[in-house]
C-alpha positions as a LaTeX table, in Angstrom:
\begin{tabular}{lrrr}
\hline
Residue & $x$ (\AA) & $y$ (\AA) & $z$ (\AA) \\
\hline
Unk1 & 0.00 & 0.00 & 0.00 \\
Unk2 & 1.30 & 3.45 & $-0.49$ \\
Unk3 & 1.74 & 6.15 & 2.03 \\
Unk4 & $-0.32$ & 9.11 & 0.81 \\
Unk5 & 1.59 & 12.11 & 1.28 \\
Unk6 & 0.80 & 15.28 & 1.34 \\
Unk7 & $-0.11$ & 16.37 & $-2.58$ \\
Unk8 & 0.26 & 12.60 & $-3.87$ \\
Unk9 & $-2.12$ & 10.69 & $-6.18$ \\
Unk10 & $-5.09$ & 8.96 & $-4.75$ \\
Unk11 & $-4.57$ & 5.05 & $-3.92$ \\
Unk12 & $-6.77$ & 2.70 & $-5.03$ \\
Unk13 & $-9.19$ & 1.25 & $-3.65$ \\
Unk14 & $-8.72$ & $-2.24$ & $-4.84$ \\
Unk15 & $-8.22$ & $-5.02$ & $-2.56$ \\
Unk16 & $-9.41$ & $-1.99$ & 0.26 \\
Unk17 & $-11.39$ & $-4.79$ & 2.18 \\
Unk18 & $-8.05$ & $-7.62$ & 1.95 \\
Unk19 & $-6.34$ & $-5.31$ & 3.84 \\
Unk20 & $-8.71$ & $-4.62$ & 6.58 \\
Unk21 & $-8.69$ & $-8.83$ & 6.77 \\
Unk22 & $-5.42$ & $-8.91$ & 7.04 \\
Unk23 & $-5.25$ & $-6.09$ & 9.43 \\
Unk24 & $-7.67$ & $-7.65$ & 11.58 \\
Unk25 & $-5.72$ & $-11.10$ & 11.58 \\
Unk26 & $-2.45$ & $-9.13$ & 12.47 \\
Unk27 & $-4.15$ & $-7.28$ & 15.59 \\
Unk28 & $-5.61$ & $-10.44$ & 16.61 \\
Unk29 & $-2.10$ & $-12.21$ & 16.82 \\
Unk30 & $-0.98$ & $-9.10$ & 18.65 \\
Unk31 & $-3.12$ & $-9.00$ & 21.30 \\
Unk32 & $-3.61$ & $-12.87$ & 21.77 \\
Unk33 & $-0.05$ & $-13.78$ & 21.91 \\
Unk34 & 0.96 & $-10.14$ & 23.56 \\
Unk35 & $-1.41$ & $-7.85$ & 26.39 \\
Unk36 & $-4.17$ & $-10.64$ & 27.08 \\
Unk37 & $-1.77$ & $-13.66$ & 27.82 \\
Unk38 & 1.02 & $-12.02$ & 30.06 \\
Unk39 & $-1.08$ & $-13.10$ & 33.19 \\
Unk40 & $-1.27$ & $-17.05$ & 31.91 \\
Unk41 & 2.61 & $-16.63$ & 31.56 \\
Unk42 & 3.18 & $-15.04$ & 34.58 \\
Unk43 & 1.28 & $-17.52$ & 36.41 \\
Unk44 & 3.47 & $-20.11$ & 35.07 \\
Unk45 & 6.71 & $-18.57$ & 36.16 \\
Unk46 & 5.35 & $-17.89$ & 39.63 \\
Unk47 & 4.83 & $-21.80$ & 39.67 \\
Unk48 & 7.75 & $-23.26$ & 38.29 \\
Unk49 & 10.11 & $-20.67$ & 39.24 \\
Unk50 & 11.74 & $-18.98$ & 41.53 \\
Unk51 & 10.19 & $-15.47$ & 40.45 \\
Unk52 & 7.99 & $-13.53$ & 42.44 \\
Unk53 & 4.63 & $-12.19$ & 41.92 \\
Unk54 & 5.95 & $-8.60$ & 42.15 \\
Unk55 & 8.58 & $-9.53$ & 39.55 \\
Unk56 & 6.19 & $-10.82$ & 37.63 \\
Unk57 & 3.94 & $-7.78$ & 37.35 \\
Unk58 & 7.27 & $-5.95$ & 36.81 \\
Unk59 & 7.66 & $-7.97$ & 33.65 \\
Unk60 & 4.59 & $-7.04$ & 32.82 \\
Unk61 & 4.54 & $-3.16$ & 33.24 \\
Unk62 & 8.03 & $-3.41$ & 31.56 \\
Unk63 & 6.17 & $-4.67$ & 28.13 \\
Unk64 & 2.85 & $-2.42$ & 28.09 \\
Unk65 & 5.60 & 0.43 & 28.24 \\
Unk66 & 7.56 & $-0.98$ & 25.73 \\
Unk67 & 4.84 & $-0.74$ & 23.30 \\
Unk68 & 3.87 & 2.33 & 23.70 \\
Unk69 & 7.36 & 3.71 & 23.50 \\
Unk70 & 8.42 & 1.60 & 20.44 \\
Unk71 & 5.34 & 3.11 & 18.66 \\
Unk72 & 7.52 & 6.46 & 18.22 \\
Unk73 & 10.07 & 5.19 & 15.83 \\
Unk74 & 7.79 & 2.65 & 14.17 \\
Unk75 & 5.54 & 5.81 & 12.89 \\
Unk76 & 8.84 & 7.68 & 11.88 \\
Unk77 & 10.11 & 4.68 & 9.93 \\
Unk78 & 7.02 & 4.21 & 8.23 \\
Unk79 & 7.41 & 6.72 & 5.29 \\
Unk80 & 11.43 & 5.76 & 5.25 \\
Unk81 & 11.22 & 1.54 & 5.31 \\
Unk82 & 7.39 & 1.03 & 4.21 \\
Unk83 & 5.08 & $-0.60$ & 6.94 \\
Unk84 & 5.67 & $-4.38$ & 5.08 \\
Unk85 & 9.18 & $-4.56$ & 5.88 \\
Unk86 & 8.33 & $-2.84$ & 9.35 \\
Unk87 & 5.82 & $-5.80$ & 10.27 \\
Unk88 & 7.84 & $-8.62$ & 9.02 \\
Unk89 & 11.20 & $-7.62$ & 11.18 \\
Unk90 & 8.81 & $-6.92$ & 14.01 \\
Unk91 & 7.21 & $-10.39$ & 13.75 \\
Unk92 & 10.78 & $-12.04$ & 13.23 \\
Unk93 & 11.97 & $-10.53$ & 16.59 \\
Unk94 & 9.03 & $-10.85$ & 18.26 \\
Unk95 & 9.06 & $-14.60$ & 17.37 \\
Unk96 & 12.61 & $-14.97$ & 18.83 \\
Unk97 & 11.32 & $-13.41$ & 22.23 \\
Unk98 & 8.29 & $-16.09$ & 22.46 \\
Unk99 & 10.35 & $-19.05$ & 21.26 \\
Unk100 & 13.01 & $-18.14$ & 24.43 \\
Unk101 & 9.83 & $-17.89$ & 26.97 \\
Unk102 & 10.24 & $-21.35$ & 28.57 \\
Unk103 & 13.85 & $-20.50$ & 28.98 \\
Unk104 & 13.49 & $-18.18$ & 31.35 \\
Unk105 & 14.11 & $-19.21$ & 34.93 \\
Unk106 & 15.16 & $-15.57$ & 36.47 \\
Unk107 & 13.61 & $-12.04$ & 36.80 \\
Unk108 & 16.13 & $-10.43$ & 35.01 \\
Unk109 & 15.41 & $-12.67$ & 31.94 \\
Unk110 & 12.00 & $-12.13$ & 31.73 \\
Unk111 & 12.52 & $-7.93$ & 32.31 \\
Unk112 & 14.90 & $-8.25$ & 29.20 \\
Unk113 & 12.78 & $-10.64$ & 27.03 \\
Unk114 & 9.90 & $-8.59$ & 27.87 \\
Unk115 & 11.68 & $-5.33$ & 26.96 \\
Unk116 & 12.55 & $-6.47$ & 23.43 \\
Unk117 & 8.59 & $-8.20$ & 22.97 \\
Unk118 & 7.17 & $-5.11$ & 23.93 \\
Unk119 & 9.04 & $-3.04$ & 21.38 \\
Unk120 & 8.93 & $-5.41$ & 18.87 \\
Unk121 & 5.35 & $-5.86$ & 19.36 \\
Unk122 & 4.55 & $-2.40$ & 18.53 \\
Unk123 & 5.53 & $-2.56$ & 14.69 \\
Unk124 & 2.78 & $-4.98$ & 14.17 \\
Unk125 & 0.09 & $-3.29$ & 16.34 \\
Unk126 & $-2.69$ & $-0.60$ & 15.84 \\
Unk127 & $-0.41$ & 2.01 & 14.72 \\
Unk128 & 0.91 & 0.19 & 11.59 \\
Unk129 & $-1.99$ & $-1.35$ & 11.21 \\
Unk130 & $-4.51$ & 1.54 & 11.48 \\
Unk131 & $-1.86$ & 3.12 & 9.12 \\
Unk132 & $-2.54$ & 0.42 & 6.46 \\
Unk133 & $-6.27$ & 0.67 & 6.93 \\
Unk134 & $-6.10$ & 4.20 & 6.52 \\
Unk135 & $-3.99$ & 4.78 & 3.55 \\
Unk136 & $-6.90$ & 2.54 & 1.21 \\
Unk137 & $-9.98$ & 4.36 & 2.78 \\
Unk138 & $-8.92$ & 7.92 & 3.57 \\
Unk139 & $-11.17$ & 10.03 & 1.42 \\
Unk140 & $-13.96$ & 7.03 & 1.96 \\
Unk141 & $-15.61$ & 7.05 & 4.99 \\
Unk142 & $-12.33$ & 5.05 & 7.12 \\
Unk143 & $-14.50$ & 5.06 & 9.93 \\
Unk144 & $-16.09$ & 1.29 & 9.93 \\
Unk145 & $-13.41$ & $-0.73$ & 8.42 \\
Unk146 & $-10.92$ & 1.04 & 10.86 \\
Unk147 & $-13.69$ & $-0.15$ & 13.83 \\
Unk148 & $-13.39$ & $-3.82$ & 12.13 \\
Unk149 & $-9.66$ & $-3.86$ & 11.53 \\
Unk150 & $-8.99$ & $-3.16$ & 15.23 \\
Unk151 & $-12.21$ & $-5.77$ & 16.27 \\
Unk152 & $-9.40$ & $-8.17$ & 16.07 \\
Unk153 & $-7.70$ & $-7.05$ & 19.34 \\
Unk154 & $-10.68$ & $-7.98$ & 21.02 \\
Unk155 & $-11.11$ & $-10.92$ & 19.50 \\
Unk156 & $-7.54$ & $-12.21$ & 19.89 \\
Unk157 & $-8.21$ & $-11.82$ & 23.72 \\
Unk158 & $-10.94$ & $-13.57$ & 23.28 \\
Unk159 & $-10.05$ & $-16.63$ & 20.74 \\
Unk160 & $-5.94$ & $-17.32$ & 22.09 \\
Unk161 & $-5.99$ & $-16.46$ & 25.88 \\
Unk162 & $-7.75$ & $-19.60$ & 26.90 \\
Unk163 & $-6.44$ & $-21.59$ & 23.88 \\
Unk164 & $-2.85$ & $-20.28$ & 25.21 \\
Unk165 & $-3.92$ & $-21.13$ & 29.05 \\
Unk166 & $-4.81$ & $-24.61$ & 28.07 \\
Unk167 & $-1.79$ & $-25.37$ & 26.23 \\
Unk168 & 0.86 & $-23.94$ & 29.01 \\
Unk169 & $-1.26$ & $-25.97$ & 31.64 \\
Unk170 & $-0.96$ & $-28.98$ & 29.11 \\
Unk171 & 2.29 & $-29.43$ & 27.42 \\
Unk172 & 4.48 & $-26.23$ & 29.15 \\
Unk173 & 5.44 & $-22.78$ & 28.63 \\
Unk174 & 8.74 & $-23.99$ & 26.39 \\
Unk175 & 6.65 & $-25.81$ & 24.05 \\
Unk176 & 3.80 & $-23.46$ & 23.58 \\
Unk177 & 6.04 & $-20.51$ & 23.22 \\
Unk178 & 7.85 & $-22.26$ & 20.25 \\
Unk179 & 4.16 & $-23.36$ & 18.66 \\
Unk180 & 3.21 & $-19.36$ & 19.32 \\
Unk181 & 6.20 & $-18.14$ & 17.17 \\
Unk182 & 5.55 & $-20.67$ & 14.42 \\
Unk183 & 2.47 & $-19.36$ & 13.96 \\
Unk184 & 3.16 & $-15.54$ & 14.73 \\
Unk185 & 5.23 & $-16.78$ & 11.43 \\
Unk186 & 3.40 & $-18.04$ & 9.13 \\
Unk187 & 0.50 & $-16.58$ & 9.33 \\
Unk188 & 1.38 & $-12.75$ & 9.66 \\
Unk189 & 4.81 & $-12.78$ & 6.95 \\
Unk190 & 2.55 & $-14.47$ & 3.97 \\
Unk191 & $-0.85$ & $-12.56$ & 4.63 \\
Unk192 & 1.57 & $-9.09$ & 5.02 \\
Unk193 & 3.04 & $-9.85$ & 1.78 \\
Unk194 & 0.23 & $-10.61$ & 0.18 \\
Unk195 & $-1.27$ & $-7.38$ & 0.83 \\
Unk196 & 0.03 & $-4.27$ & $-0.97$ \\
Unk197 & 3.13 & $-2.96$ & 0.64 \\
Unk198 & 3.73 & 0.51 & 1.61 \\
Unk199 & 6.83 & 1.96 & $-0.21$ \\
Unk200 & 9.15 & 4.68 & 1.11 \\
Unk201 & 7.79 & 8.46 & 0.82 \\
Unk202 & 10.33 & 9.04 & $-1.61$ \\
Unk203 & 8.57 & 7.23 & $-4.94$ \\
Unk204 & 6.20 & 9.64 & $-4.76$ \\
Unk205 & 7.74 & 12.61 & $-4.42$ \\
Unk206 & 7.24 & 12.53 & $-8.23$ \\
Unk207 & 3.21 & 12.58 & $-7.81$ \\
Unk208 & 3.19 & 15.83 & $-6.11$ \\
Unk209 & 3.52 & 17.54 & $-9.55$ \\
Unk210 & 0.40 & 16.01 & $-10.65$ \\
Unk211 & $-2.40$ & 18.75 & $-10.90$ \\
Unk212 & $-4.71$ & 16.33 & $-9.78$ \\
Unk213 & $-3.12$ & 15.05 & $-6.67$ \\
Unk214 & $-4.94$ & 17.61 & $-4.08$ \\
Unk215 & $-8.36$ & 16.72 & $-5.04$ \\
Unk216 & $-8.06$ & 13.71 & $-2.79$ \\
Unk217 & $-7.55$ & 16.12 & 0.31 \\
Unk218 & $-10.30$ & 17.94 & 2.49 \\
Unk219 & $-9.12$ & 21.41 & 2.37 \\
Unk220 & $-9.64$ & 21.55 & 5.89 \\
Unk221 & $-7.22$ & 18.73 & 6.57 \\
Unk222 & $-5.04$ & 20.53 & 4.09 \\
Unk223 & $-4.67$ & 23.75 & 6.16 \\
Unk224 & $-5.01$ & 21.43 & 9.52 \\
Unk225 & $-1.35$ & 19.82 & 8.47 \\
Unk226 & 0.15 & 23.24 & 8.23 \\
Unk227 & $-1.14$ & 24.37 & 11.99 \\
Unk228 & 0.55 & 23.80 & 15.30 \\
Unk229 & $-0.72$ & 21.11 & 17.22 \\
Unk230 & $-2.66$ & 23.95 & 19.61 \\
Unk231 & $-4.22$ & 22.09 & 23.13 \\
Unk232 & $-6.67$ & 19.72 & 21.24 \\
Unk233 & $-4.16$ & 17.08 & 20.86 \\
Unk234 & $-2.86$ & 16.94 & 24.57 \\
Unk235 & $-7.16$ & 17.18 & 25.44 \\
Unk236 & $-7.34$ & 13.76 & 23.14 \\
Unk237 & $-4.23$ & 12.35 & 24.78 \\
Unk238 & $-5.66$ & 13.23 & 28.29 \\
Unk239 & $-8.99$ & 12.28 & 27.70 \\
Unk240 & $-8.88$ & 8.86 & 26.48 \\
Unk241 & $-5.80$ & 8.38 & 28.88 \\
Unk242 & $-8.11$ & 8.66 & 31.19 \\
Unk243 & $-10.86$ & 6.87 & 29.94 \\
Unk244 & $-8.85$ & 3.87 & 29.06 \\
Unk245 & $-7.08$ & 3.96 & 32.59 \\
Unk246 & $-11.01$ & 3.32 & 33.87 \\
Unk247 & $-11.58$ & 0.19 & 31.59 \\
Unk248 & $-8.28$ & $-1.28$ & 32.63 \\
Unk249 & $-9.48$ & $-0.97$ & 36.24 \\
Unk250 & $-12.60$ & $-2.54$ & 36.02 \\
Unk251 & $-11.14$ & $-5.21$ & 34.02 \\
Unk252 & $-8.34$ & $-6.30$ & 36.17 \\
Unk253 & $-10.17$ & $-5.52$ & 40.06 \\
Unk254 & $-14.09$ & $-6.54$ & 39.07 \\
Unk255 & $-13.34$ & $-9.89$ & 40.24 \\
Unk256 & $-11.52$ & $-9.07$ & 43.41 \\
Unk257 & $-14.27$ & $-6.28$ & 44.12 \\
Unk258 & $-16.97$ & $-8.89$ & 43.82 \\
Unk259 & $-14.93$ & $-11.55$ & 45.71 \\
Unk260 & $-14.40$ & $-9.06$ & 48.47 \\
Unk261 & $-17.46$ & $-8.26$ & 48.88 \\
Unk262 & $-18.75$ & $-11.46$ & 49.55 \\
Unk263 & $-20.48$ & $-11.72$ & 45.96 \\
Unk264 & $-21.06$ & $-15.41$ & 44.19 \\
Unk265 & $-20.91$ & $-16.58$ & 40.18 \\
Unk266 & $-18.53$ & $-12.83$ & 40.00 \\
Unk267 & $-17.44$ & $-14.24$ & 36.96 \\
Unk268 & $-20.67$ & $-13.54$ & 35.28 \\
Unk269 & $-20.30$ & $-10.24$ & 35.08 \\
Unk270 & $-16.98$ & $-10.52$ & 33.75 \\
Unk271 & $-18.22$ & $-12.58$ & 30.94 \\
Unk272 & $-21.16$ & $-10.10$ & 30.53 \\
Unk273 & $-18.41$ & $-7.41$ & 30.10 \\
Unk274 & $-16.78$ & $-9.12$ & 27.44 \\
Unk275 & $-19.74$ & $-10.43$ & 25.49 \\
Unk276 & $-20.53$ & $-6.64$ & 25.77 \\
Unk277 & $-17.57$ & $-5.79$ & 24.38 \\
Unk278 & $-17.76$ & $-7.31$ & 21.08 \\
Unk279 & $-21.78$ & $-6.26$ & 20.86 \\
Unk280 & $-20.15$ & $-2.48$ & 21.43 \\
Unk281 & $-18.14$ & $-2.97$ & 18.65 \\
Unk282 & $-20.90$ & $-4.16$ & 16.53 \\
Unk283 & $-22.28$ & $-1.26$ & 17.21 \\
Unk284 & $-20.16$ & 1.50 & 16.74 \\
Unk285 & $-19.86$ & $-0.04$ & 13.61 \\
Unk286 & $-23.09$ & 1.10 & 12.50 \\
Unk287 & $-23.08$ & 4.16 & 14.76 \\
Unk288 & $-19.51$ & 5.69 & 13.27 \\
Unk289 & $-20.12$ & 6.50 & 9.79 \\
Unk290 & $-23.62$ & 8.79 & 11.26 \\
Unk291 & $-22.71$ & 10.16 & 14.25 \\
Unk292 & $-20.70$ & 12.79 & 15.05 \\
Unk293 & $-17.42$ & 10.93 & 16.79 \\
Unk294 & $-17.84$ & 14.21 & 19.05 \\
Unk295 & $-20.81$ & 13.02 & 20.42 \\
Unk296 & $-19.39$ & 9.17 & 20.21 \\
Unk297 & $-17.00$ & 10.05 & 22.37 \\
Unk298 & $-19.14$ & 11.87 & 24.80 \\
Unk299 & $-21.13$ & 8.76 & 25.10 \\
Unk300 & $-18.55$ & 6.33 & 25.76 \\
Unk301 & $-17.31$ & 8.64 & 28.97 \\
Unk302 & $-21.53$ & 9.17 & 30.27 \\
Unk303 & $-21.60$ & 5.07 & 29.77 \\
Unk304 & $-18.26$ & 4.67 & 32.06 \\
Unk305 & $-19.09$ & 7.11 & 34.80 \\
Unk306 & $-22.34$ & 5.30 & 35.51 \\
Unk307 & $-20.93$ & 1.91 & 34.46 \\
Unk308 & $-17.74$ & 2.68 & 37.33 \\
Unk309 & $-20.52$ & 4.01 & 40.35 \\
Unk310 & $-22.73$ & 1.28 & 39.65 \\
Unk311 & $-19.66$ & $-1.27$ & 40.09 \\
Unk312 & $-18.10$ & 0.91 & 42.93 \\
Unk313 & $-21.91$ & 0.98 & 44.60 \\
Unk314 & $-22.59$ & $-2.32$ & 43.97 \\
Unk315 & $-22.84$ & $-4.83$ & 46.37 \\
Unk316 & $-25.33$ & $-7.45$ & 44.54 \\
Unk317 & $-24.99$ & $-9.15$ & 41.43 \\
Unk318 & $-27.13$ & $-7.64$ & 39.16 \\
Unk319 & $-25.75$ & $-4.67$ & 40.12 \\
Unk320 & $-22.06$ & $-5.34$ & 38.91 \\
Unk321 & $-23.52$ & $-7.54$ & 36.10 \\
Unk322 & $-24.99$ & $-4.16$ & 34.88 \\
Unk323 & $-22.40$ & $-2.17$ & 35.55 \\
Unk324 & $-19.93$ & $-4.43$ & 33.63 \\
Unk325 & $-22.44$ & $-4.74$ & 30.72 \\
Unk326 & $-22.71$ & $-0.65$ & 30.71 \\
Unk327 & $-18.55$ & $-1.04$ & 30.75 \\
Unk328 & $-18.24$ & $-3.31$ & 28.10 \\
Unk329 & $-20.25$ & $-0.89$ & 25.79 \\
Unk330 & $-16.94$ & 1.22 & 25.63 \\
Unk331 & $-14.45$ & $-1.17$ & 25.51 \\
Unk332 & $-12.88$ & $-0.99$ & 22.14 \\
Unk333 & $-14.52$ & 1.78 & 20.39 \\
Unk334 & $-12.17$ & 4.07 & 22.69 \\
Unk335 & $-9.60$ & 2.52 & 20.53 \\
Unk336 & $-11.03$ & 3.24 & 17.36 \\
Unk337 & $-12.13$ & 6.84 & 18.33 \\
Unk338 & $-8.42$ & 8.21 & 19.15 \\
Unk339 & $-6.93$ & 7.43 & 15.57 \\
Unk340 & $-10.38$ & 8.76 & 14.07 \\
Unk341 & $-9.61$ & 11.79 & 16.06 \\
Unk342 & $-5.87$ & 12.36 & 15.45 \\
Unk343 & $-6.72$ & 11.12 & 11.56 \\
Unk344 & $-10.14$ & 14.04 & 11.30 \\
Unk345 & $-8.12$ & 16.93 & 13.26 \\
Unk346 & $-4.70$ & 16.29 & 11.70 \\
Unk347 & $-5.15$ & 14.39 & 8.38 \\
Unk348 & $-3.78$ & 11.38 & 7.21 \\
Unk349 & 0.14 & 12.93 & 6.67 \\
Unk350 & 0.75 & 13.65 & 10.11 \\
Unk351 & $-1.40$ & 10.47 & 11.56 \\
Unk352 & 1.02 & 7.69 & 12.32 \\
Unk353 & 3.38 & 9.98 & 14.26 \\
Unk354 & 1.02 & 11.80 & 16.26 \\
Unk355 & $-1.04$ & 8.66 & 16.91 \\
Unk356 & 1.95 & 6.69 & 18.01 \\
Unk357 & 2.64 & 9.48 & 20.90 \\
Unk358 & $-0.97$ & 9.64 & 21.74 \\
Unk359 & $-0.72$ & 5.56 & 21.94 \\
Unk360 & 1.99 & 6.16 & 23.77 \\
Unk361 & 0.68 & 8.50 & 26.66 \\
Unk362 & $-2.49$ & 6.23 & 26.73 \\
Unk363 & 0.02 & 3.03 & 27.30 \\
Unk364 & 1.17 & 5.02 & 30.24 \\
Unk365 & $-2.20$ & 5.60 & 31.80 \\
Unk366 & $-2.98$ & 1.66 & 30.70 \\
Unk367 & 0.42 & 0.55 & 32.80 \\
Unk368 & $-0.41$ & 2.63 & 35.61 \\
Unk369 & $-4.32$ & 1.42 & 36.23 \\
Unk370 & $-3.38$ & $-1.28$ & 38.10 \\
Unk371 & $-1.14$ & 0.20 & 40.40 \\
Unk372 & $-3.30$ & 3.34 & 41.34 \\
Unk373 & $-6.64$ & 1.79 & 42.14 \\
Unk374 & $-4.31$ & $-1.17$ & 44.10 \\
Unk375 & $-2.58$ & 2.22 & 45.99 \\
Unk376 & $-6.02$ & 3.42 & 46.82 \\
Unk377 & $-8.13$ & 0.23 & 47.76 \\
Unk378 & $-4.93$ & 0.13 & 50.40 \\
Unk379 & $-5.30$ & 3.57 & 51.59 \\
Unk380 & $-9.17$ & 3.39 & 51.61 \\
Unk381 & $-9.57$ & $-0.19$ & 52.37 \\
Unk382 & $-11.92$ & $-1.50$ & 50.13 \\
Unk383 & $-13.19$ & $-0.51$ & 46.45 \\
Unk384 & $-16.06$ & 1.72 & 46.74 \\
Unk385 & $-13.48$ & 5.05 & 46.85 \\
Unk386 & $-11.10$ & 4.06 & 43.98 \\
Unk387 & $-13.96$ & 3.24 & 41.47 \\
Unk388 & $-15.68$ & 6.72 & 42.30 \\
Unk389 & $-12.11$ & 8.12 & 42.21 \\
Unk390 & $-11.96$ & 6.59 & 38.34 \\
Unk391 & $-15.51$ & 7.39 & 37.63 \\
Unk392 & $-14.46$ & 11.10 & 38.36 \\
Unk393 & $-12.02$ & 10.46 & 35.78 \\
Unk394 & $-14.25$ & 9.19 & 32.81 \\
Unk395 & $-16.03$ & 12.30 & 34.12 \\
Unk396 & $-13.27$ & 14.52 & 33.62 \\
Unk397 & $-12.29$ & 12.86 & 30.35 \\
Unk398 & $-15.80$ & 13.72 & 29.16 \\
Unk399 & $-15.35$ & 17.95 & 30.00 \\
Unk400 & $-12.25$ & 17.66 & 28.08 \\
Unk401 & $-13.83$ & 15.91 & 24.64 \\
Unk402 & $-16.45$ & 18.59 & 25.32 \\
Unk403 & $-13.83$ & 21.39 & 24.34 \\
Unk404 & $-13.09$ & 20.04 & 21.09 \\
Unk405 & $-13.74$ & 21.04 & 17.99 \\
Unk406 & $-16.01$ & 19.68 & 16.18 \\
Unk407 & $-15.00$ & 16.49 & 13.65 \\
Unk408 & $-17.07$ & 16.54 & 9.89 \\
Unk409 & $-18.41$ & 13.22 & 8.90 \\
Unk410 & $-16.58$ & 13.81 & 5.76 \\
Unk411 & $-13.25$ & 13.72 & 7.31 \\
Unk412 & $-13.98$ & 9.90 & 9.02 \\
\hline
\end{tabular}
């Protein structure tokens, strides 16, 4: 696929929907074999090891970092290397780092293989990927095959983490992190080069001459590309930092909440919150091309402030089960809205880099989550005051999206 740059010739939209496919199958690997499993491998050094829980979650912290800081030089490589040859070297490395996971017997070794998964997993995550997407529907309505592309980091959770679980339970970690990198393998390398590659920005410096070229251009985004940054891209960054921070709570504490509080079957509302999930998505794939993402996004952060007091209030199970399901409603479509943002207020020549740093800050609030509302429940003692502490932020995150500008259709 070809990067469009600023004044270059429109790309076509042949085999649009093969990429989105093989996006989707990409951030499905990524999340199943990356984010969503680090607790079943964890769990398996903290068994058969000497490491520690607190390790552990060290190891842990170490690679959400890692791939939010990695996403920086992927997005400047992009128009230098093309995003095919990106994905392939990320896969190759990232393969290495799986393959050595049932080698690991110290802290130190996991920190390091951790370090190098994390970054490597960033060159085949949303930010090449929603590149690719991008690039082929820019111009034509990006908004739903963007929200299906990035479907598959929901569904990777969902498909490989108990697929994974069973398999380290059954034949070992060494084993199963081999059969992951086999597959990381062949299935992401062939489908990546089967799809159009981007080429490096400089084959088409010789568009730009074409008389033609701008028409593919709002002239809105045209003039946006040429303006400073001003304070709406720190209000996105802070904003859905914040409003991811909240998901990652609720989905790592709802089943110590309800377990503390002396609830039974908590795991139903867990599974409510993920079958909600993928409904969400569903969706705000019909909602995204008609409404405003303005008033998307305004939604999502009314939906988690009640969602968070009703689970911070809630001492039955209907009560969380509601809450969860009001949670799961969000979950992913925050991840579609930020590139939708970056990619309607900034066009499509300045998107990879400034989504990769607002990735980046929202990896931050992501690796933090579990800390701070652990922090509080110590200091308060129980749940109720770090869920309404979160809820405040959703809240928060909400007054901020309220002080943007407002987004065209046209533009996503």
């Amino acid at each position: 696929m070809s990067i469009q740059t600023a004044g270059s010739a429109p790309t076509s939209m042949r085999g649009a929907w093969f990429v989105v496919g093989a996006t989707f199958l990409m951030l499905s690997l990524n999340a199943g074999f990356g984010f969503y499993v680090l607790g079943a491998f964890n769990r398996n050094y903290i068994n058969t090891t000497g490491i520690s829980l607190t390790a552990a979650s060290a190891g842990a912290t170490i690679f959400l970092l890692c791939s939010g800081v990695g996403g920086i030089p992927v997005a400047r490589w992009i128009p230098t290397f093309g995003i095919r040859k990106i994905i392939v070297v990320s896969v190759l490395i990232s393969s290495i780092c799986l393959a050595l996971l049932g080698s690991i017997t110290q802290a130190w070794q996991l920190w390091f293989v951790y370090f190098i998964y994390g970054l490597a997993s960033s060159g085949f995550s949303l930010i090449p990927g929603s590149t690719m997407v991008l690039d082929k529907f820019v111009g034509h309505a990006p908004a739903q095959p963007l929200a299906v592309a990035a479907a598959g980091l929901s569904v990777g959770g969902a498909i490989f983490t108990p697929i994974i679980t069973a398999n380290i339970e059954s034949h070992g970690l060494h084993t199963t992190g081999i059969a992951m990198a086999i597959v990381l393998l062949i299935v992401i390398v062939p489908v990546v080069y089967l799809a159009k590659p981007t080429a490096p920005v400089d084959l088409y410096q010789s568009a730009e001459s074409q008389p033609a070229a701008t028409q593919h251009h709002e002239p809105e985004t045209e003039l946006a590309n040429k303006r400073p940054l001003g304070r709406a891209f720190p209000t996105i960054c802070i904003a859905f930092g914040l409003l991811i921070l909240s998901q990652v709570a609720a989905i790592a504490h709802l089943l110590t909440l309800g377990q503390e509080r002396g609830i039974g079957n908590i795991a139903l509302a867990v599974s409510a919150m993920a079958a909600m999930a993928v409904f969400g998505r569903v969706i705000g794939f019909f909602l995204l091309p008609h409404v405003p993402i303005k008033y998307l996004s305004l939604a999502m952060s009314a939906l988690q402030v009640t969602a968070l007091v009703l689970i911070a209030t809630g001492h039955s199970l209907p009560q969380l089960v509601t809450g969860a399901m009001l949670m799961g409603l969000t979950i992913g479509n925050n991840q579609v809205l930020i590139p939708l943002w970056v990619l309607g207020l900034y066009g499509i020549d300045r998107y990879a880099h400034l989504f990769a740093r607002a990735n980046l800050y929202v990896t931050l609030g992501v690796s933090l989550s579990p800390f701070y509302i652990g922090f509080t429940h110590q200091l308060a003692g129980e749940y109720t005051v770090p869920f309404l502490l979160v809820a405040g932020g959703s809240l928060v995150a909400g007054l901020f999206i309220w002080t943007l500008p407002n987004v065209r259709d046209a533009k996503v």
